[in-house]
Structures are given as C-alpha cells and as structure tokens.
C-alpha positions in Angstrom: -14.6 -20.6 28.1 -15.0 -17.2 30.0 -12.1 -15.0 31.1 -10.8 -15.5 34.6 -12.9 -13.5 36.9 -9.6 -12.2 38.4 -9.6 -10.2 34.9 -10.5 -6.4 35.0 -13.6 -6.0 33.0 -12.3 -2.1 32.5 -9.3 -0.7 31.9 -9.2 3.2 31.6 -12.1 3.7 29.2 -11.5 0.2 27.5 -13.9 -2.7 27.7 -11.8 -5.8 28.4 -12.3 -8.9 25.5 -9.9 -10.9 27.2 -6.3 -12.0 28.1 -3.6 -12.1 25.2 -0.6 -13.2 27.9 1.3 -12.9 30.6 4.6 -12.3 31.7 7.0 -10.7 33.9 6.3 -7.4 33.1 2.2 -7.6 33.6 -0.3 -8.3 31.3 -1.6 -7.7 27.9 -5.3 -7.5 27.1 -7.5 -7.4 23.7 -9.5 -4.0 24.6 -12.7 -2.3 22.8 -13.0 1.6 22.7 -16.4 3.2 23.3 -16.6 2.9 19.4 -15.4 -0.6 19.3 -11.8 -0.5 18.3 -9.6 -3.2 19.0 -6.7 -2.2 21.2 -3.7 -4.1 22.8 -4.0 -3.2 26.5 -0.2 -3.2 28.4 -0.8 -3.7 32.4 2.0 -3.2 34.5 2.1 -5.8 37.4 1.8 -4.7 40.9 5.0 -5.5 42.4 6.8 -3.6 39.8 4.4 -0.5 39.9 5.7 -0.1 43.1 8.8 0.9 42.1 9.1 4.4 41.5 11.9 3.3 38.7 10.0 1.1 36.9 7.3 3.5 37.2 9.8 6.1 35.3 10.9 3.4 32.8 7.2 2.7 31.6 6.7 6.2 31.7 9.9 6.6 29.4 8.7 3.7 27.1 5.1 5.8 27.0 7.0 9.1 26.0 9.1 7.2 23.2 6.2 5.5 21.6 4.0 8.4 21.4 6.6 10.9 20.0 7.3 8.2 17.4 4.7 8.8 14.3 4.7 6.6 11.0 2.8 3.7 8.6 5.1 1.4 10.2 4.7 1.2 14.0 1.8 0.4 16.2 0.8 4.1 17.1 -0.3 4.7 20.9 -3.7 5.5 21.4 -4.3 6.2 25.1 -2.1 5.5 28.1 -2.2 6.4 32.1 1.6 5.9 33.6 0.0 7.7 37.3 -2.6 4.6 37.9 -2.2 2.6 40.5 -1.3 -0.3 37.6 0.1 1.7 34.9 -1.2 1.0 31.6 -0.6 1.9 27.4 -2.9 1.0 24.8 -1.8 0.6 21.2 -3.5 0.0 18.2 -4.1 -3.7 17.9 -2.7 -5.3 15.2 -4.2 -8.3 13.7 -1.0 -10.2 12.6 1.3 -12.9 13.7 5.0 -11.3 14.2 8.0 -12.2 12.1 9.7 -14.9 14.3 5.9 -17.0 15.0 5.6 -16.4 10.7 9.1 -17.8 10.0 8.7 -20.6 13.0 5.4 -21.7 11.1 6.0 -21.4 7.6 9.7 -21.0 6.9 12.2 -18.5 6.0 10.7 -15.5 2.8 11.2 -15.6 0.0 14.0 -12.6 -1.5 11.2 -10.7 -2.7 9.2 -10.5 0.3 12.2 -9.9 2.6 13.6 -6.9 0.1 9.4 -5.5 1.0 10.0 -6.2 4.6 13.1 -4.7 4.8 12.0 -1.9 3.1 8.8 -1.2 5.4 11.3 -1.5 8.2 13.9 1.2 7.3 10.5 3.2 6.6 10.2 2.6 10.5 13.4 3.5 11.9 13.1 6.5 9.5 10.1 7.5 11.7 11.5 6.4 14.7 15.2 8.1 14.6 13.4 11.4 13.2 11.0 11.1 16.7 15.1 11.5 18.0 14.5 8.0 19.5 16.6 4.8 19.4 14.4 1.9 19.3 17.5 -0.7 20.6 15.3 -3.9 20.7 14.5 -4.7 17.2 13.7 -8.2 16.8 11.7 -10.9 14.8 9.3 -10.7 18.2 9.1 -7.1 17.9 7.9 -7.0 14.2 3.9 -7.7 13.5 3.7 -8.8 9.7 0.2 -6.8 9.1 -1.7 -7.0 5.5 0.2 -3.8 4.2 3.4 -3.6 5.6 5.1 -4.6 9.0 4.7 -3.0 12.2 7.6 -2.3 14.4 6.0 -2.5 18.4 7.5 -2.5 21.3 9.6 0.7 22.7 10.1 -0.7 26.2 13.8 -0.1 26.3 13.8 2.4 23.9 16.1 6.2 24.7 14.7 9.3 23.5 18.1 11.7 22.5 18.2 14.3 25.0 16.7 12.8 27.7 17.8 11.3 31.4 18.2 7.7 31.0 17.7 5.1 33.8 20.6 2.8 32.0 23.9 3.7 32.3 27.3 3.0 30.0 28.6 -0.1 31.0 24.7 -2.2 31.6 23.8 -4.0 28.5 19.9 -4.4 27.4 18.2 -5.6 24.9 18.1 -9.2 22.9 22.0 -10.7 22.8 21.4 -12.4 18.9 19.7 -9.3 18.0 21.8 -6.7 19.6 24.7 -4.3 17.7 28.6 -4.7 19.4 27.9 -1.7 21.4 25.2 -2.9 22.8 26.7 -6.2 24.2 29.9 -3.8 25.2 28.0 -1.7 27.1 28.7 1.8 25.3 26.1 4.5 24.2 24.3 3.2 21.4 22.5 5.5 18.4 20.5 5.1 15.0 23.0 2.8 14.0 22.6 0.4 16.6 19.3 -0.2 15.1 20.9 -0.7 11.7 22.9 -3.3 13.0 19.7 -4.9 14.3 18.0 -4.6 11.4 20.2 -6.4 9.6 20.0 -9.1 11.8 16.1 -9.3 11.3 16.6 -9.4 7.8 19.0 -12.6 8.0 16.3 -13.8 10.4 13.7 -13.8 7.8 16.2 -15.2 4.4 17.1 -18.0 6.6 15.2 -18.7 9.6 18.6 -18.1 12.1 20.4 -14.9 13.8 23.0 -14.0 11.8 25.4 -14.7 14.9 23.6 -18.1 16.6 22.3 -17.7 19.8 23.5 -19.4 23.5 26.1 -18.7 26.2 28.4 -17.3 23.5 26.5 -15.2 21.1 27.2 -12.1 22.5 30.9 -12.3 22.3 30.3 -13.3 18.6 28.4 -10.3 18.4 31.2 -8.2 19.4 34.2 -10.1 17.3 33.3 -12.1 14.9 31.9 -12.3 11.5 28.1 -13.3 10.8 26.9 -16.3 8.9 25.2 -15.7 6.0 25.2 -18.4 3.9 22.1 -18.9 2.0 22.0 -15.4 1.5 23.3 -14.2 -2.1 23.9 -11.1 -4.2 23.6 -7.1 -3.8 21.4 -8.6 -0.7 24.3 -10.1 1.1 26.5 -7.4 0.7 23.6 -5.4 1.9 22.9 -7.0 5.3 26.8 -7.0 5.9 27.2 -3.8 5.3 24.3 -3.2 7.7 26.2 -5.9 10.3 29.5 -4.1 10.3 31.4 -4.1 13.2 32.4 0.1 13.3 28.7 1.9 13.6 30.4 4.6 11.7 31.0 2.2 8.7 27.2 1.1 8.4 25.0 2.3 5.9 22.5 5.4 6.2 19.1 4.7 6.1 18.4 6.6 3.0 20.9 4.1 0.9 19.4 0.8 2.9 16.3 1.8 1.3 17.7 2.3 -2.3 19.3 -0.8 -2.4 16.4 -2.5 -0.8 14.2 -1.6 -3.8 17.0 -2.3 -6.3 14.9 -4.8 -7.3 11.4 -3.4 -7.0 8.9 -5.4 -5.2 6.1 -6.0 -6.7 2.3 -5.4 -5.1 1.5 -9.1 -5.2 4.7 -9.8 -2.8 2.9 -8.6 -0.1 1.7 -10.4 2.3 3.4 -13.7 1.6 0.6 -16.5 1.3 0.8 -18.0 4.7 0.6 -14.9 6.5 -2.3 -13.7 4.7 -4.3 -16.4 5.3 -3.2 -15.5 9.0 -4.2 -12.1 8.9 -7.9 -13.2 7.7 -8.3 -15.9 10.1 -7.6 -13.7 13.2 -9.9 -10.9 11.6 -12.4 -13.8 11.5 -11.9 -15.0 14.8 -12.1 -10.9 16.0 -15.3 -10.3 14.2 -16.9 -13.1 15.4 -16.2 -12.4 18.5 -17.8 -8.9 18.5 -21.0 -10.5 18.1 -20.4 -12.7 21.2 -20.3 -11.7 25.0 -17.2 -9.7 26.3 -16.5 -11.8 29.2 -14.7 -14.4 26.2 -11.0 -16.3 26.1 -8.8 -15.1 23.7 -7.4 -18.3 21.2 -4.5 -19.1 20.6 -4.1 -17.4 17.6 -3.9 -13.8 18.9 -1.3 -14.6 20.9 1.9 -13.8 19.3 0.7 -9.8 19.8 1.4 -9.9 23.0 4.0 -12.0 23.8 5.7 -9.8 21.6 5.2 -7.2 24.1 6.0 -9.3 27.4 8.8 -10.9 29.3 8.3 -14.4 30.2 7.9 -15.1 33.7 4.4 -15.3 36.0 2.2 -18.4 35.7 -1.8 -18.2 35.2 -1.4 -18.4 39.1 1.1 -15.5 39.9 -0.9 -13.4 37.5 -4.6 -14.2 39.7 -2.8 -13.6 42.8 -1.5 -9.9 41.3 -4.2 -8.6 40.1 -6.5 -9.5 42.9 -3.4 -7.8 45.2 -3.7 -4.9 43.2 -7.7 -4.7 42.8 -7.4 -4.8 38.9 
C-alpha cells in the first residue's frame, strides 16, 4: 500500500517515508535526513497557518523545544516556522508512549515506575533549567524508549520571560492531567509540572488518573483529594506530596529524585518486557523498510508517536483536501 499521492514527497531537506497521523493541528510524517535518520516530521495545516497567531504559538512551541536540552526529551533537529506550512522535526523515537504501553499491557510494576519516574524528574530538570514550563505532561506525551523515557511534546509549553499568547484566566492543557492552577486559570510554574508528574506516575501504578476523568474532573482537580489506592508505601506518600493542592507545599525536584531511587532500580528493570519487545518490533518494521521504496504506508505500530503529537480532529479526507489547498 503506497502513501496517498496527496502526501509531500519533501519536507524541508527530509525525504518523506510516510504518514504517522492526522489531526487537528496538521500532520505528522516518518522523515529520512540526507544521511538516513529517522525523524518525526510536524506539518502545520493550512487553515491554521493562516493565522498569524497560530503562526506565533508554533513558533513559541519551536523556541521552547529547542532551548530545552537533555537524555530525556525528543531533541529538535531542524524546523522552518516562516513556510508557507510551518514545520518541526524531532528525533524520532522508536517507542510506544506510556498511556498505548499501559492500555496494552497493564499498569508497571513499582520497580519500573520508581525508573520511569526517575527519567522523568531528569526531564523536567532539563526542561525548568531551559526556564521553560512544559504544562502538558501526560501519559500521551511520554515515549517509553529502550533507555529511558522521552518527554515530547512542548506545544503549549511558556518559556519564563517571554510574551505569552494565553492569558490568566484561559485554561490549557489535559483536565485529568492538569495541576489546580491550571484548571483555575492562574499563572502556572515548575510546580505545575510536578503536580502532573505525579499524576503520570499514578497513571502508570494503576492504569487511572489519579482524579478520574469526565464532565467533573477538573473541579476534583481543584478540591478534592486523589485516589490512590493500590498505591502503597514511601511511593504513596511520594506522589501525594507531588499532588498537593498549595504548589508551594510540593516537593523540589531534587528530593522527587532521592526518594525515587530510595529503592534503587535495578538495570534489568528497564524496559519492562512488553515494551521491549515493542521497541524491537518497530526497529524491525523501520529497518525493513529502509530497504523498501519511500513512497510506503506507515503500520499501525508507529502510530502512537504521533498521535502523541496531534489533536484529534481532520479525516483521511480533510487532510487530502488541505494539503492539496496548500500545495504540500
């Protein structure tokens, strides 16, 4: 099955493998550099590059990810935010993200969770020392790759210092995911991300937000306690601490980590089973396809990468219909 010929063959210098997704920000696409490197192309849709504030957004989300350095996020590689369809490249990332491992396969195991968390506070280190607030850290949002996790995804992300396009008062980000000043509105800093963090931690013990999810969640967010039962020992008291209401009386990131690997990890707990049999079959499935024709489908199985990266929205249809509107 070849791509759709509405497809760009080229983007920027990258040769195009094929389609990852769709949604209603654009389009993601599997690219290869000149030297063959896989890359995760983001294509801004048409009617939305049209708008000189989206424009400005994606051109914020560009500046936060590439001032952001570290072993734990998928670094930018190349990006043009002036095209006529804007577009960022990251490093591709051949793993299935926390939320499609937990879906498949079940909640961790304490062990693997405790390394998880661990690579993750390694993140946020990275990212709050960039002076950037990531404030959408989900299970979607975290690729589970073969030595650590990857933290993606800087869409909605405020660089400190910098003119903002949101203002006090508009929430964004993911409601089950989000801290209490996040769903009230206010100025949100580092530990807003702790907060979220916490939540992705309860995510991956027990296969739920640690406040549910629906037409209510956000005001449990804000008021009430989180459910964390399942969840036992200095871990619980942990994540709590980390899912305190006050963002003053959350922990720093220095003493997440300590408690974290109060209970060493070992090598072996990394990557759990399931995921590393995931890991090799989409390096498989990648390698084989370097041997075959460019103009190829992507499976299935790479998918999580980018809808990891996309809102949902525009069918197969829409996305023909775009692109052809905008001469990708």
């Amino acid at each position: 099955m070849r791509t759709p010929v509405s497809d760009p063959m080229r983007i920027g210098p990258y040769r195009i493998v094929g389609r990852l997704g769709s949604g209603g920000m654009g389009w993601v696409y599997l690219g290869r550099s000149p030297s063959g490197r896989e890359v995760a192309v983001k294509v801004v849709r048409p009617e939305l590059a049209a708008e000189s504030e989206f424009r400005e957004r994606f051109a914020r989300e560009v500046a936060a990810a590439r001032v952001v350095s570290g072993a734990f996020t998928a670094a930018v590689v190349d990006a043009d935010t002036e095209a006529e369809l804007p577009w960022l490249a990251t490093l591709y990332v051949p793993g299935p993200s926390l939320a499609e491992a937990v879906r498949a396969d079940g909640p961790l195991p304490e062990p693997q969770v405790r390394r998880l968390g661990a690579g993750l506070v390694e993140a946020l280190q990275a990212i709050h020392a960039a002076r950037v607030v990531h404030r959408d850290l989900k299970p979607a949002n975290v690729l589970l790759a073969a030595d650590g996790p990857r933290v993606i995804d800087f869409g909605i992300s405020r660089v400190d210092g910098a003119p903002g396009l949101t203002q006090v008062g508009v929430v964004v980000g993911t409601p089950p995911f989000m801290s209490p000043e996040q769903v009230k509105g206010a100025r949100v800093g580092p530990p807003s991300d702790v907060f979220s963090l916490g939540g992705v931690l309860v995510y991956a013990l027990t296969g739920r937000a640690p406040h549910g999810s629906g037409d209510a969640v956000r005001y449990r967010v804000a008021f009430e306690e989180p459910e964390l039962d399942g969840i036992t020992g200095p871990l619980r008291d942990l994540i709590a601490s980390c899912l305190a209401k006050r963002p003053e009386d959350r922990p720093r990131l220095d003493r997440l980590m300590a408690g974290l690997l109060e209970q060493e990890p070992r090598e072996a707990d990394w990557p759990p089973p399931t995921v590393a049999h995931s890991i090799k079959a989409r390096t498989r499935d990648l390698a084989g396809r370097r041997r075959q024709s460019t103009s190829v489908s992507v499976p299935s199985c790479l998918l999580s990468h980018a809808q990891a990266l996309l809102d949902a929205g525009l069918t197969d249809a829409m996305v023909a219909e775009a692109v052809g509107r905008g001469g990708a």
